[in-house]
C-alpha positions in Angstrom: -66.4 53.4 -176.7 -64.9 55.3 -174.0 -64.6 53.8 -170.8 -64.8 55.3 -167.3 -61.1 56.4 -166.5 -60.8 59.3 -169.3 -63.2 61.6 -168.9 -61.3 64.4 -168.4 -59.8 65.6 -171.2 -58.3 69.2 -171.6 -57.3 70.7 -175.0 -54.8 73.5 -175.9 -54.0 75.5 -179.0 -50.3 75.5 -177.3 -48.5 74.3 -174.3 -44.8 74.0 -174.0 -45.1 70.0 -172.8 -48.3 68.3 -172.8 -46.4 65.8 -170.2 -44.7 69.0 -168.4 -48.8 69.7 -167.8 -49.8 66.4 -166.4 -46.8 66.3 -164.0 -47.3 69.7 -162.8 -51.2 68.2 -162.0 -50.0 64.9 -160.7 -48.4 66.8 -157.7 -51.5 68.5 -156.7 -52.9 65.1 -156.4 -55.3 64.9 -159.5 -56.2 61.5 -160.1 -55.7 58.8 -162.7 -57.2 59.5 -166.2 -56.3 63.0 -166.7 -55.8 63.5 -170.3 -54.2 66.3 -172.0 -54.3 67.7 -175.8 -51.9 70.2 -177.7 -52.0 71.1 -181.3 -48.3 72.4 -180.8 -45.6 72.1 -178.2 -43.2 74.8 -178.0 -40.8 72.9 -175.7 -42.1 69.2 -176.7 -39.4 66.8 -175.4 -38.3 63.1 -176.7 -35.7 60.6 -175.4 -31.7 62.4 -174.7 -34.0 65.7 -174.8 -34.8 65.7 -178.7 -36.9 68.0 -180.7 -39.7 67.1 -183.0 -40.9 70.8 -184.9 -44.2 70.2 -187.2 -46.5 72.6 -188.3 -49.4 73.3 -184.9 -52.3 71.0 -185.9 -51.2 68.6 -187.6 -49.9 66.2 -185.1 -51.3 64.2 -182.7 -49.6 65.3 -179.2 -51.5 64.0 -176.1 -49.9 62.9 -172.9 -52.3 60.6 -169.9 -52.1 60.2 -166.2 -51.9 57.1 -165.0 -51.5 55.9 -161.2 -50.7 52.0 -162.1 -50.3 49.3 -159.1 -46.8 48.4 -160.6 -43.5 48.2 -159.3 -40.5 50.2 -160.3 -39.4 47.2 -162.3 -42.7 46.9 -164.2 -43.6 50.9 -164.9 -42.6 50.6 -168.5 -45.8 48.4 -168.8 -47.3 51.3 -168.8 -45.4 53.0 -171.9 -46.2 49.8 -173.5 -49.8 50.2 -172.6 -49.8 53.6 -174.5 -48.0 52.4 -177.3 -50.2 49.0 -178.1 -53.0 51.6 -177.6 -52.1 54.1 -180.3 -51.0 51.2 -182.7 -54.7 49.5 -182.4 -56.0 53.7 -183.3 -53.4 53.5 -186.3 -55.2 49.7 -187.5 -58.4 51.3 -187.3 -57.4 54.0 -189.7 -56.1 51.5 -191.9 -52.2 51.2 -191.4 -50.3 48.9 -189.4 -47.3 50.2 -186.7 -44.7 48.0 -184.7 -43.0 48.7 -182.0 -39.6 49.6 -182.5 -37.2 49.5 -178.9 -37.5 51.3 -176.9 -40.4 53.5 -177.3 -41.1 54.3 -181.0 -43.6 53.6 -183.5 -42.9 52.5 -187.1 -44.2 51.2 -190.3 -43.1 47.7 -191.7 -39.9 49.9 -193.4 -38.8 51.0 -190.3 -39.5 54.8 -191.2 -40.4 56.9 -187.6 -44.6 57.4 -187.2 -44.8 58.1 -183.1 -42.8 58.6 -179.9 -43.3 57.9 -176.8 -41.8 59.4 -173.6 -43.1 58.5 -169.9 -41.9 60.4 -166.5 -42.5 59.1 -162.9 -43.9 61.6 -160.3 -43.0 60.2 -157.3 -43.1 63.5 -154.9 -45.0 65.9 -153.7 -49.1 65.0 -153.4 -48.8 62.1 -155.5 -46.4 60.4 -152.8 -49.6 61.3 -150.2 -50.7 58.3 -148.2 -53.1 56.0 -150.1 -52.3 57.6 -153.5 -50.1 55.6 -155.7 -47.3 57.2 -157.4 -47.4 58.4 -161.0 -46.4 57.9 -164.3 -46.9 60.0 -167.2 -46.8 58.9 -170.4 -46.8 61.2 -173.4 -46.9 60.2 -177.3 -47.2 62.4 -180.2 -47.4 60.9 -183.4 -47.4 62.3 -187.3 -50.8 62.3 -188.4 -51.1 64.7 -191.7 -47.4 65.8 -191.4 -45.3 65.3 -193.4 -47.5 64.6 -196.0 -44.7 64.3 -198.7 -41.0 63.8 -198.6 -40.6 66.9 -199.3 -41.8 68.7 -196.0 -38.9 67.1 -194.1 -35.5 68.3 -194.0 -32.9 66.1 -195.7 -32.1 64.0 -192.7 -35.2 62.6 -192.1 -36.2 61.5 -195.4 -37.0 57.7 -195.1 -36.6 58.2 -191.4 -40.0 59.6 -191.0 -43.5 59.6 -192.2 -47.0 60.1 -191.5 -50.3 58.2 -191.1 -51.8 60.6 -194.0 -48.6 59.6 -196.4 -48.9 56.0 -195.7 -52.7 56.3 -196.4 -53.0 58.6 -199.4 -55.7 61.3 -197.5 -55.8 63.2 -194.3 -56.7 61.6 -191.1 -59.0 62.5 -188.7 -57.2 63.6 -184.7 -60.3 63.7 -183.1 -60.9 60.1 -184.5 -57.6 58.6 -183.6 -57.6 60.6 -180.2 -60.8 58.7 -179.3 -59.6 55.2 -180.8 -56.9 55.4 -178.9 -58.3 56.5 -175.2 -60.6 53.4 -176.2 -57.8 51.3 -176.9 -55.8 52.6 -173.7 -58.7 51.7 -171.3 -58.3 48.2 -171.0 -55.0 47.9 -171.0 -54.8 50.4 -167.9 -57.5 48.3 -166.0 -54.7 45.5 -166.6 -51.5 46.9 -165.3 -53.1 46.4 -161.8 -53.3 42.2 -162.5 -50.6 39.8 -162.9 -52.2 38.5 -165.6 -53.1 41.7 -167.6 -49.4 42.4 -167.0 -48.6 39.5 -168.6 -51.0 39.8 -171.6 -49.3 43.1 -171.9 -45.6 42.1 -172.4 -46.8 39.3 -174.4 -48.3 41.8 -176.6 -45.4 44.1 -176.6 -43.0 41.1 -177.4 -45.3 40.1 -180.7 -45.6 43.7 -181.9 -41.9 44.5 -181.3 -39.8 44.9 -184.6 -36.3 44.9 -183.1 -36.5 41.3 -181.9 -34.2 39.3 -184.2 -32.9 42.4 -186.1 -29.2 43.1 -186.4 -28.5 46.2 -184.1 -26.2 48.4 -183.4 -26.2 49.7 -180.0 -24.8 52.8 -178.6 -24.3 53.0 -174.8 -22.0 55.7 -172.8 -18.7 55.5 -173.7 -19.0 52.6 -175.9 -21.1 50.8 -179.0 -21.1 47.1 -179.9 -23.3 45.5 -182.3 -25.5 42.4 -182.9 -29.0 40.3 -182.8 -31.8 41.4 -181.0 -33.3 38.3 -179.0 -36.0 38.8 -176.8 -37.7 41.5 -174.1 -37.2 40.7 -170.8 -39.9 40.8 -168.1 -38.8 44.2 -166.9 -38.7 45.5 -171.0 -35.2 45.1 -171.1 -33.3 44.2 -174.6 -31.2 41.4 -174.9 -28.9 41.4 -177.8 -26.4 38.4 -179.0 -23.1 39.7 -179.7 -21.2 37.4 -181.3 -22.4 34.4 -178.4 -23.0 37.0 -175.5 -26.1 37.8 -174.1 -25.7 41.3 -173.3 -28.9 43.1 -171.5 -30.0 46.6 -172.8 -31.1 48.6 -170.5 -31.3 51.8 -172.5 -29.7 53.4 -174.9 -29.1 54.2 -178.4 -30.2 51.1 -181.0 -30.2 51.7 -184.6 -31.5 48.8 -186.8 -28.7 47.8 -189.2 -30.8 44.7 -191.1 -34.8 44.0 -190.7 -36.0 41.7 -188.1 -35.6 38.2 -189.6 -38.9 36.9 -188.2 -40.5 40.2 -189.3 -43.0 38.7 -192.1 -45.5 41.8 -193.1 -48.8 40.4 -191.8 -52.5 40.8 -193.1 -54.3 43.6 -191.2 -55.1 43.9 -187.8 -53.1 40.9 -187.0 -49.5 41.0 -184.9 -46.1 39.6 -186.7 -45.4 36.4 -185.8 -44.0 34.9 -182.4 -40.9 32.7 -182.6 
């Protein structure tokens, strides 16, 4: 069930950024919980400015407002907040997702399900006195598209799938969009408490797939590879290479062997924690 914080949420047959939107609202002031809804994004936007094309309808793109009490250091709790959310909706349609660093969504094979992308507002209105700064946080993730290996263009095979290819049948958006909003809700009430904030990058920690994979990383002007080993407070990745802890703080990171403590699980429960 719904909770309290989103109740507002706008639909469009089109928009050229669902996030785009939500910013554009964020510096007239509009509170937390604004939610909005596309069937198609002409100008939709991942991470280093990629492209995602699939057919209007058949994706679910939906971006939130949030105005969490965090600190620079800790706003990625709140793209973590958005991504544990949408992998509880995918367990309730009957498939499990993992996170996979930074910000994507993926089956136990590593093939591509969701992405996430969040923007800090910090100007304008939503710098006004007594209203907290914010974040938008945008995912769109492939619901009934592809729903073969054949829709996608040659690159993307076994990079990408869909909830309705794992599953066999079409999946419900409006369904999902609500499971998810549910799941979302409490985890937003948390960012504001130490301890929710901790639940959080506990949770993230257990339900990411690139701890204790072999990686290889891509920075600017440069690439080195090695182990994934843990997530640090501030959702940093921390890679062994060859005896050196080296701290990712973004960039490229291509899994080059399955996370060794990566055991596929029953459903609805999270791998398992070292």
């Amino acid at each position: 069930m719904l909770g309290p914080r989103f109740t507002d949420v706008r639909r469009f047959d089109e928009l050229d950024s669902t996030n785009r939107y939500l910013v554009d609202e964020a510096r007239t002031g509009v509170p937390e919980g604004l939610v909005a809804v596309a069937d198609h994004q002409s100008a939709g936007r991942g991470r280093l400015g990629r492209r995602w094309e699939a057919p209007a309808g058949s994706s679910l793109l939906v971006s939130v407002l949030l105005r969490p009490d965090l600190l620079s250091g800790q706003r990625h709790l709140a793209t973590a907040a958005v991504a544990l959310a949408a992998a509880d909706a995918a367990t309730d349609a009957g498939i499990e997702l993992w996170v996979k660093w930074p910000n994507d969504l993926v089956v136990a094979d590593g093939r591509k399900v969701a992405g996430v992308l969040a923007e800090a507002e910090l100007d304008g209105a939503s710098g006004a006195p007594g209203v907290r700064p914010a974040v938008v946080v945008g995912i769109g993730i492939n619901v009934n598209w592809p729903a073969t290996d054949t829709d996608l263009p040659g690159d993307l095979v076994g990079a990408a799938t869909s909830l309705r290819q794992q599953l066999g049948h079409p999946v419900d958006r409006e369904a999902l969009l609500s499971a998810f909003l549910a799941h979302l809700e409490p985890r937003v009430a948390g960012l504001s408490e130490p301890d929710g904030r901790l639940c959080l990058h506990a949770e993230l920690r257990s339900r990411c797939i690139t701890i204790g994979a072999d990686v290889h990383v891509q920075l600017p002007g440069t690439a080195f590879e090695g182990t994934a080993v843990e997530l640090t407070p501030e959702g940093h990745l921390v890679v062994n290479d060859h005896g050196r802890l080296r701290t990712v703080v973004a960039g490229d990171v291509v899994h080059l062997r399955p996370s060794s403590r990566f055991v596929p699980p029953g459903p609805g429960r999270p791998p398992p924690q070292e």
